[in-house]
C-alpha positions as CSV (number, residue, x, y, z in Angstrom):
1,X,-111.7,-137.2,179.6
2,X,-112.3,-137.7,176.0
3,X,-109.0,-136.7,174.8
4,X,-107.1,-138.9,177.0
5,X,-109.0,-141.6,175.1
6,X,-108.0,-140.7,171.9
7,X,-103.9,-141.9,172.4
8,X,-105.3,-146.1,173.7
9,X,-107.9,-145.7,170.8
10,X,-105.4,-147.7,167.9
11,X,-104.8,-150.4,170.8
12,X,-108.3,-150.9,171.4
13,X,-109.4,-151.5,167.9
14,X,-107.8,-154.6,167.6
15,X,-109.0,-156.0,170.9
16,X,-112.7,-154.9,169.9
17,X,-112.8,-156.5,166.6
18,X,-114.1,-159.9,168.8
19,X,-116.7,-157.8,170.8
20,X,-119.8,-160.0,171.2
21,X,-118.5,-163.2,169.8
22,X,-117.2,-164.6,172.8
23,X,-118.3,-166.8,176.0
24,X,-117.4,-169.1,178.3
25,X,-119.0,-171.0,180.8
26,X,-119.4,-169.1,184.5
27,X,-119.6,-169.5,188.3
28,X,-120.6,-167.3,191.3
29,X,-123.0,-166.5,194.0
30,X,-122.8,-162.8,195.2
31,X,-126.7,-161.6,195.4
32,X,-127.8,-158.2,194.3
33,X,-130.1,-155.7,196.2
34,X,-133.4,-155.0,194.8
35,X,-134.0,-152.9,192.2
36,X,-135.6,-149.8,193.3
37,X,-138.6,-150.2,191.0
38,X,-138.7,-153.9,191.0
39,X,-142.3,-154.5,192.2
40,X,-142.8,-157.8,194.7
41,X,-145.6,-159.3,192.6
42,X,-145.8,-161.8,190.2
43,X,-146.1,-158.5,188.0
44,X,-142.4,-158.4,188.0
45,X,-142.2,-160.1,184.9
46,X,-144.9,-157.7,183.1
47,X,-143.8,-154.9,181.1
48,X,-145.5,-151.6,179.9
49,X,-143.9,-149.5,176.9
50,X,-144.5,-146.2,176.6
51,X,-146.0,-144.7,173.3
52,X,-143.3,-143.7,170.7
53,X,-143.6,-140.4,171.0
54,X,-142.6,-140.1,174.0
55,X,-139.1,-141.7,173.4
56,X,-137.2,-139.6,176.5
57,X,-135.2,-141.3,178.9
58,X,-137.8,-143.7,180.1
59,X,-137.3,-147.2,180.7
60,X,-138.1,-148.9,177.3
61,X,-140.3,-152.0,178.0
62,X,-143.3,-153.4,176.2
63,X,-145.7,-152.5,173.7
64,X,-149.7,-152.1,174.8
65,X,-152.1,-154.7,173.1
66,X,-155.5,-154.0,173.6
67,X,-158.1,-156.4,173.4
68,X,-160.1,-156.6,170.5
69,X,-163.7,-156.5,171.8
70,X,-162.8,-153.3,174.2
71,X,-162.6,-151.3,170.8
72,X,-158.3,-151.6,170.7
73,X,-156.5,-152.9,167.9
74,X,-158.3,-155.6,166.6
75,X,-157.2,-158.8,165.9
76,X,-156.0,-160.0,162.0
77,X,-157.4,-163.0,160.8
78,X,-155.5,-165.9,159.6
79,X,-154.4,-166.0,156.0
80,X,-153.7,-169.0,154.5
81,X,-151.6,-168.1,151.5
82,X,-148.4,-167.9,152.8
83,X,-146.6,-169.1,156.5
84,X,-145.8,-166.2,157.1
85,X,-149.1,-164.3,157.2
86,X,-150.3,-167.9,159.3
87,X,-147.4,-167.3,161.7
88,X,-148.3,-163.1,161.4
89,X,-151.6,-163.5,162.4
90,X,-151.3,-166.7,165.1
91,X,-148.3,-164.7,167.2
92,X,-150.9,-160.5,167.1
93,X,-154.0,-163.1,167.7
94,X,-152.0,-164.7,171.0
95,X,-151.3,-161.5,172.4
96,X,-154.0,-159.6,171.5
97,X,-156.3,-160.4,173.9
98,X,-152.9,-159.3,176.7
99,X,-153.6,-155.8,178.5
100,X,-150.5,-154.4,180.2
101,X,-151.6,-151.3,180.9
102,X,-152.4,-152.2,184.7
103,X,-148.7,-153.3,184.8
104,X,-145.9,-151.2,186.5
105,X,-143.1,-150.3,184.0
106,X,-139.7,-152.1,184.2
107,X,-136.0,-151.7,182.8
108,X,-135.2,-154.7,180.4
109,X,-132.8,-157.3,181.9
110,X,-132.5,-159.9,179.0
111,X,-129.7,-162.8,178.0
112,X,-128.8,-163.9,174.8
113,X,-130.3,-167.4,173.3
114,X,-129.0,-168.9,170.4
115,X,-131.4,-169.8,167.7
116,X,-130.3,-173.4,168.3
117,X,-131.1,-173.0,171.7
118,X,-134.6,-171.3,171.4
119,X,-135.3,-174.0,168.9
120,X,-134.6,-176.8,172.1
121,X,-137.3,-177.2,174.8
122,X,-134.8,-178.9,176.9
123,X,-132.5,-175.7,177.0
124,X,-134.9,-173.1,176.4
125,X,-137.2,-174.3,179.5
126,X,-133.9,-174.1,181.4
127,X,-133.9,-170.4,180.7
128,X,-136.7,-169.3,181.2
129,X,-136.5,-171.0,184.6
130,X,-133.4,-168.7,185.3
131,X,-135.7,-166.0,184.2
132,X,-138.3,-167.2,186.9
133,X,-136.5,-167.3,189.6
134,X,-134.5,-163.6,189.0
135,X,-135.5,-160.4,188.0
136,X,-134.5,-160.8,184.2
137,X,-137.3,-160.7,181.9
138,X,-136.3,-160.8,178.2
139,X,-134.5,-162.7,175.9
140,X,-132.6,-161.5,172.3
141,X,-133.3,-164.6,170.7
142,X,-131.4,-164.5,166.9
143,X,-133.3,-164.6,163.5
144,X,-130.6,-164.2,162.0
145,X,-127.5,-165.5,163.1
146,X,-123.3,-164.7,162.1
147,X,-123.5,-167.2,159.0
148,X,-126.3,-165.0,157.4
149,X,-129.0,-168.2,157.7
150,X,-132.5,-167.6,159.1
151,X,-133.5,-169.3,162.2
152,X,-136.8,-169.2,161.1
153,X,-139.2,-170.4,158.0
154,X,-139.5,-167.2,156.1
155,X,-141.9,-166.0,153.1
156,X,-139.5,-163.5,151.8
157,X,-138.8,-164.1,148.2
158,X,-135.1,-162.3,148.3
159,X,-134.3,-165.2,151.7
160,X,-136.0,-168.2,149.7
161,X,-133.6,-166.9,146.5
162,X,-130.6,-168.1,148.4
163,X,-131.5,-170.7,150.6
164,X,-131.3,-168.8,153.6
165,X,-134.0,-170.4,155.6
166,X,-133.2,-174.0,154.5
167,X,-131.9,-175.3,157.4
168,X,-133.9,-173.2,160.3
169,X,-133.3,-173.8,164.1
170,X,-136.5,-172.3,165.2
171,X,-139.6,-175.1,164.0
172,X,-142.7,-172.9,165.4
173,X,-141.3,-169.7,165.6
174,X,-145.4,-168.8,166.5
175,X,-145.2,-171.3,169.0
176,X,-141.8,-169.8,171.0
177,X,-143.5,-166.3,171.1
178,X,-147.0,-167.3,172.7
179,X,-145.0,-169.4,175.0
180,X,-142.9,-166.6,175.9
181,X,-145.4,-163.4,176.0
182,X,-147.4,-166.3,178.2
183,X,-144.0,-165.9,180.4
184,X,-144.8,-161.7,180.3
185,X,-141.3,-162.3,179.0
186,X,-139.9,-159.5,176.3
187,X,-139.1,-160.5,173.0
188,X,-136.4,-158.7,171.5
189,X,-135.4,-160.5,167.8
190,X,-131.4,-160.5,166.4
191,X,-130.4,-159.6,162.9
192,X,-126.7,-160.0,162.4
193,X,-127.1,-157.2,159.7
194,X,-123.7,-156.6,157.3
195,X,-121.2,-159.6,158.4
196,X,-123.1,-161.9,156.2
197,X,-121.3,-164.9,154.8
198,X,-124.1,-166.4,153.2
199,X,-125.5,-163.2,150.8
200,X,-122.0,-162.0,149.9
201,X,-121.9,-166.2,148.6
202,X,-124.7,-165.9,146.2
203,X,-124.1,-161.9,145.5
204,X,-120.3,-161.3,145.4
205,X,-121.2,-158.1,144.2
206,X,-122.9,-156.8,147.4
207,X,-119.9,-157.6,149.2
208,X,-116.7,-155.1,149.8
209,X,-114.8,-155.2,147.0
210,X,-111.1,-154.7,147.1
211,X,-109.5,-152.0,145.3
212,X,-107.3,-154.3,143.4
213,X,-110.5,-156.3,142.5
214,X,-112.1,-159.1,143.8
215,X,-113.9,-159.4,147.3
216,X,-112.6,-158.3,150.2
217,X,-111.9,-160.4,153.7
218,X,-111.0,-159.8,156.7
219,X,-108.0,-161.0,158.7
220,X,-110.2,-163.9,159.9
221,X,-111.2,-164.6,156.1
222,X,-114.3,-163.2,156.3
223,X,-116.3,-161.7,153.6
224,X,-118.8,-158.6,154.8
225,X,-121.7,-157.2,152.6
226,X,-121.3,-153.6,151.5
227,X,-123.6,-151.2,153.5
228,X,-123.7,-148.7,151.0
229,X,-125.0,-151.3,148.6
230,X,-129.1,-150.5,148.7
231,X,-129.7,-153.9,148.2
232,X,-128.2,-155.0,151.2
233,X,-129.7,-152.7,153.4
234,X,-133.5,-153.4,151.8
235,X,-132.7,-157.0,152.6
236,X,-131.8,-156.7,156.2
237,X,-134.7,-154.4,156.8
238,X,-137.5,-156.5,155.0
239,X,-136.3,-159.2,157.2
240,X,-136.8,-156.8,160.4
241,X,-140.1,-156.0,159.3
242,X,-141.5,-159.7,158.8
243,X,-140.1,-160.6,162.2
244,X,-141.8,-157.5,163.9
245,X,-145.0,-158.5,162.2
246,X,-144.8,-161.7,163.7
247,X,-145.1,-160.4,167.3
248,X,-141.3,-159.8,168.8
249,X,-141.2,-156.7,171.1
250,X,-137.8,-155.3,169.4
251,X,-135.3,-155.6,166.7
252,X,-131.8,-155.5,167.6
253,X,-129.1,-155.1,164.4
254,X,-125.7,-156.4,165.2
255,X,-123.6,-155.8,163.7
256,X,-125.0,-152.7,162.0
257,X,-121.2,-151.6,161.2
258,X,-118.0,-151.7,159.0
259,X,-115.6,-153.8,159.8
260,X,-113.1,-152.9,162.9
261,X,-109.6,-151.6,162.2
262,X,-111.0,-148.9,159.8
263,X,-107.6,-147.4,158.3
264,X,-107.1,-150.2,156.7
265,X,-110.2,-151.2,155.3
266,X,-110.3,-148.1,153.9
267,X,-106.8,-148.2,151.8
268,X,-108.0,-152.0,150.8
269,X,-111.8,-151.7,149.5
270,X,-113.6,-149.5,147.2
271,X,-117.4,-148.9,148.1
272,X,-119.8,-148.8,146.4
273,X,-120.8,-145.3,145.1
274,X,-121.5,-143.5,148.4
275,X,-123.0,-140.4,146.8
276,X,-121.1,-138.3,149.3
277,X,-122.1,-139.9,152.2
278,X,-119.9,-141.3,155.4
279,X,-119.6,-144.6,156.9
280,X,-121.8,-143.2,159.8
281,X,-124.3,-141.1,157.8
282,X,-125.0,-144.6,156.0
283,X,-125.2,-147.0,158.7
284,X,-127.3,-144.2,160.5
285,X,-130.0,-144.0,157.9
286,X,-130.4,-147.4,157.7
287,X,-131.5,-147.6,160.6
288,X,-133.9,-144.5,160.3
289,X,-135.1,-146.2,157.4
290,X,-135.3,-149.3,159.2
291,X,-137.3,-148.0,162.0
292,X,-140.3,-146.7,160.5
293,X,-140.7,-150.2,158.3
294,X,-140.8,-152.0,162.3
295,X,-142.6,-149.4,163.9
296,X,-145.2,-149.8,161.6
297,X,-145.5,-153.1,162.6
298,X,-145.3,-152.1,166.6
299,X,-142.2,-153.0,167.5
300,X,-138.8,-151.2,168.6
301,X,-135.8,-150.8,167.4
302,X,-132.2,-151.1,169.0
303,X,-128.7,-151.1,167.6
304,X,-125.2,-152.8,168.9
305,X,-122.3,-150.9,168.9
306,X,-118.9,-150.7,170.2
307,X,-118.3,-150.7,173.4
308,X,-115.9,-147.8,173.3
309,X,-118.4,-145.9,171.3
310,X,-119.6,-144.1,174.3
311,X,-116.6,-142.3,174.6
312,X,-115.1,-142.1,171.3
313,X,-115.2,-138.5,169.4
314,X,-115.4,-140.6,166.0
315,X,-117.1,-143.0,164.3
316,X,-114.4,-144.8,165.0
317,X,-113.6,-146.2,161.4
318,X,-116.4,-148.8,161.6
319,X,-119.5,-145.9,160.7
320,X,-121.0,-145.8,164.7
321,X,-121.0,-142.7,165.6
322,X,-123.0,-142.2,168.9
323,X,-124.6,-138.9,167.8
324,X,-126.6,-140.3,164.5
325,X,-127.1,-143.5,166.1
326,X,-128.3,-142.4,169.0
327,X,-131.0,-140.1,167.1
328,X,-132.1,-143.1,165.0
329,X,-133.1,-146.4,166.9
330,X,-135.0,-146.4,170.7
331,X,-132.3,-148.1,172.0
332,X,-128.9,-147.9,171.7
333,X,-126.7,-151.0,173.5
334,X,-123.1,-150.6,174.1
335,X,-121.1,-154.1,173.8
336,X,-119.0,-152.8,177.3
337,X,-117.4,-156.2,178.5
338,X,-114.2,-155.0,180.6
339,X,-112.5,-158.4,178.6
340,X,-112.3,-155.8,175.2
341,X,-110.9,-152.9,177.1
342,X,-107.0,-152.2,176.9
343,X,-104.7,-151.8,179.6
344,X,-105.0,-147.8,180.8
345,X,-108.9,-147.6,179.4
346,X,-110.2,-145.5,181.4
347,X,-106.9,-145.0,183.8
348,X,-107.5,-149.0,184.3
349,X,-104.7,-151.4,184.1
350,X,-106.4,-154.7,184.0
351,X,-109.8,-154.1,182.8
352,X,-110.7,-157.9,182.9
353,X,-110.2,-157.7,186.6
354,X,-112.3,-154.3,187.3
355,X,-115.4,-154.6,185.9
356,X,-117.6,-152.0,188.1
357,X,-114.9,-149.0,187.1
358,X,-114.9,-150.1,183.1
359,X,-118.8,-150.1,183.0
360,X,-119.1,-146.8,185.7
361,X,-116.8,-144.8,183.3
362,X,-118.3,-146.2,180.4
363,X,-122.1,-145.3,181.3
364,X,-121.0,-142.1,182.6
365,X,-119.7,-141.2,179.0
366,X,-122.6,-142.4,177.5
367,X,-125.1,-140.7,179.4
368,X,-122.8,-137.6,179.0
369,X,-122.8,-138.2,174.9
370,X,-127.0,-138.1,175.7
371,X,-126.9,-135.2,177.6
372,X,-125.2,-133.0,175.2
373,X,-126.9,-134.3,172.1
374,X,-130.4,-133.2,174.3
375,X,-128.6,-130.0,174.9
376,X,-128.0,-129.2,171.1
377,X,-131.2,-129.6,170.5
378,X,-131.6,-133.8,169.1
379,X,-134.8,-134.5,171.9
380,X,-135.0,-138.1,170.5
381,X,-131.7,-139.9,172.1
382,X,-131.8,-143.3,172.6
383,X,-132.4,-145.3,175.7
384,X,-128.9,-146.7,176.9
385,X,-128.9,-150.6,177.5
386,X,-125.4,-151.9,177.9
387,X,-124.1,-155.4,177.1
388,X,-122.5,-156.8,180.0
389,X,-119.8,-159.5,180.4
390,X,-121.2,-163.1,181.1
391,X,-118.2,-165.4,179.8
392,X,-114.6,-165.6,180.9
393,X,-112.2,-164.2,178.8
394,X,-109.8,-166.8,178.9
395,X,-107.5,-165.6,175.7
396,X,-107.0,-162.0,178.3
397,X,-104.1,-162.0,180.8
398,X,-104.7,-161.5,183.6
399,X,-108.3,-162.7,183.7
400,X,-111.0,-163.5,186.3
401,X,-114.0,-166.2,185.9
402,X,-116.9,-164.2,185.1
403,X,-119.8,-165.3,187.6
404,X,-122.3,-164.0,189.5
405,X,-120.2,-161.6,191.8
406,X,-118.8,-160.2,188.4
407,X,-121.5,-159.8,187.0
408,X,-123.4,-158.1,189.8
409,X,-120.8,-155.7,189.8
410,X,-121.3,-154.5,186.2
411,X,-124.9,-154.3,186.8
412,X,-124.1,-152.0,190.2
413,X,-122.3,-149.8,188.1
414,X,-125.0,-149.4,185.7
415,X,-126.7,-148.7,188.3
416,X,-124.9,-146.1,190.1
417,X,-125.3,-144.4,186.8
418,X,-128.9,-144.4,186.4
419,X,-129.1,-146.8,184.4
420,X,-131.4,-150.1,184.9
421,X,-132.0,-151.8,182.0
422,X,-128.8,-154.4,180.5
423,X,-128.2,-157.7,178.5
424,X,-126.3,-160.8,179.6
425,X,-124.1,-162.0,176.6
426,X,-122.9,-165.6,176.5
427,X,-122.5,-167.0,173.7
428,X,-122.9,-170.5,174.6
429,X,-126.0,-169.6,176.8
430,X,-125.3,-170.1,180.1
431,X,-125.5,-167.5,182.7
432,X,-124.7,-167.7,186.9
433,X,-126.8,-164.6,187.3
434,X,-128.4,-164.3,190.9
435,X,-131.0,-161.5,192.1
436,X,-132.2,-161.4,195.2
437,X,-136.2,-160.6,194.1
């Protein structure tokens, strides 16, 4: 199977280079049986995360926060030095006094929200009434978004350098978590990590630079900071640590990558001095790195990649491979819309238009890629939450509106793979997801 992939692999990576930048507005009905551990109480919405060590397989939920006064973790008291020790200690004092450990354990089923949108009452109420009424329960709220700003106030000296918080989305960051754990609703936090605009503006030298000199951009004119540059990657984690010290469940990186159509890159842009190491080996101990600064703070750690990285036997120019990845966050999430597949992917000719086969074959080959990494001896693999379609693809011909009945379908084929957990990705926020809990 893999080296039939290998010959649509060049088509694909031009398609891809838009994955998870794209949605559209979507209709639908079909309704979705139960989930098999989907409890009928208002628990449904209440997660319980297993310890880290014990990183297997299992569904990947929420952190335990033990009350105070029954000798648990006790409760940090307000500084007021800085906002960010305020906001620190307001968000661990809200949920401190939160036990889950009566509550049954549950896959995440999240949708993207904007900062813009997390910042508005108006539209964030509206979500988390679609969150009420279905058997979703998280959100991947950005903090910080594709233009490299903040949607957040931050203390961090190296974000206040350039501004990068100057014009947040997000007023009372404190205030959107209470309200939310209030909801037993996860919290999962977005860092668009190395396309970043805004840094590579004030730090031209932590950008890619081409080989002729200069800095380097993309075809869309896009400038992207330099992941082998250590000061890129200790700015993106210091802002994954302050956000998991203010109380979010997870850290997600986005865009944790070089950029798509690899070849290229490579024969335009001299990097900086990688002391022998790959694109993957780099991106991969970031995020080690990266992990132990959040899970110091009790949070998680997940990584986007590639949809096609599931099934690709490289890193696929871009520095994802599944194997280091997959050893190096808790949760590993596959950007598999059937929109970015080719024509033949997978033996399908119009992806757009079969969206249960693209995700069945695509899960398959992930929990395969799992399997054998166990099997070699790696016992720390990544849970496996896919990104599913929840825009139409207009720009993709043929294509289908992408409503409820299509994406049901990518959730059944999740499914029918043993896997429960998934994210909803709209850009524009606006989901026609239906459950029948």
């Amino acid at each position: 199977m893999l080296k039939r992939l290998q010959g649509v692999m060049l088509v694909m990576s031009g398609i891809v280079g838009i994955m998870g930048c794209s949605g559209q507005i979507h209709k639908g009905h079909e309704m979705l049986p139960p989930l098999p551990s989907q409890p009928s109480t208002e628990s449904s919405k209440s997660l319980h995360i297993h310890p880290l060590k014990t990183r297997e397989a299992a569904p990947i939920t929420k952190f335990q926060f033990k009350d105070a006064s029954s000798g648990g973790a006790s409760s940090r008291p307000v500084s007021r030095e800085t906002p960010h020790q305020a906001i620190e200690g307001d968000s661990k004092q809200a949920i401190a006094g939160r036990s889950f450990a009566a509550k049954r354990k549950q896959p995440v089923r999240g949708i993207y929200v904007s900062g813009w949108v997390a910042g508005s009452p108006q539209r964030l109420n509206r979500l988390i009434a679609l969150i009420d009424h279905t058997d979703l329960n998280a959100m991947v709220i950005d903090v910080k978004n594709d233009y490299g700003q903040l949607t957040y106030r931050s203390a961090l000296p190296a974000v206040k350098a350039i501004g990068a918080d100057r014009h947040v989305a997000i007023n009372d960051i404190a205030g959107l978590i209470r309200k939310l754990k209030a909801k037993n609703i996860y919290v999962i936090g977005r860092i668009v990590t190395f396309k970043d605009p805004l840094y590579a503006k004030q730090y031209p030298a932590m950008a890619l630079q081409k080989k002729a000199g200069g800095v380097w951009r993309d075809v869309q004119g896009k400038v992207w900071l330099d992941p082998f540059q250590r000061q890129v990657r200790t700015y993106n984690a210091a802002i994954a640590e302050e956000v998991a010290a203010m109380g979010f469940d997870e850290i997600q990186f986005d865009y944790v990558r070089f950029p798509d159509n690899g070849g290229k890159v490579d024969r335009e842009v001299q990097y900086h001095d990688p002391q022998g190491k790959t694109k993957a080996q780099v991106i991969a101990s970031f995020l080690s790195g990266a992990r132990k600064q959040i899970h110091a703070q009790g949070a998680r750690v997940s990584a986007d990649v590639f949809g096609l990285v599931t099934s690709a036997t490289n890193d696929m120019g871009i520095g994802q491979s599944w194997r280091l990845i997959s050893g190096s966050v808790d949760v590993i999430s596959p950007m598999t819309y059937p929109s970015h597949y080719s024509s033949g992917m997978y033996g399908v000719k119009q992806p757009d238009l079969s969206p249960y086969a693209i995700i069945h074959q695509a899960m398959e080959d992930a929990n395969r890629r799992n399997a054998l990494l166990r099997q070699s001896g790696n016992a720390s693999t990544a849970q496996i939450r896919p990104w599913l379609q929840s825009f139409t693809a207009k720009w993709v011909h043929p294509h289908q509106t992408y409503g409820a009945e299509q994406i049901n379908k990518q959730v059944q084929a999740a499914r029918d793979q043993g896997i429960y957990d998934f994210l909803l990705w709209s850009s524009n926020c606006r989901y026609e997801y239906r459950s029948s809990s």
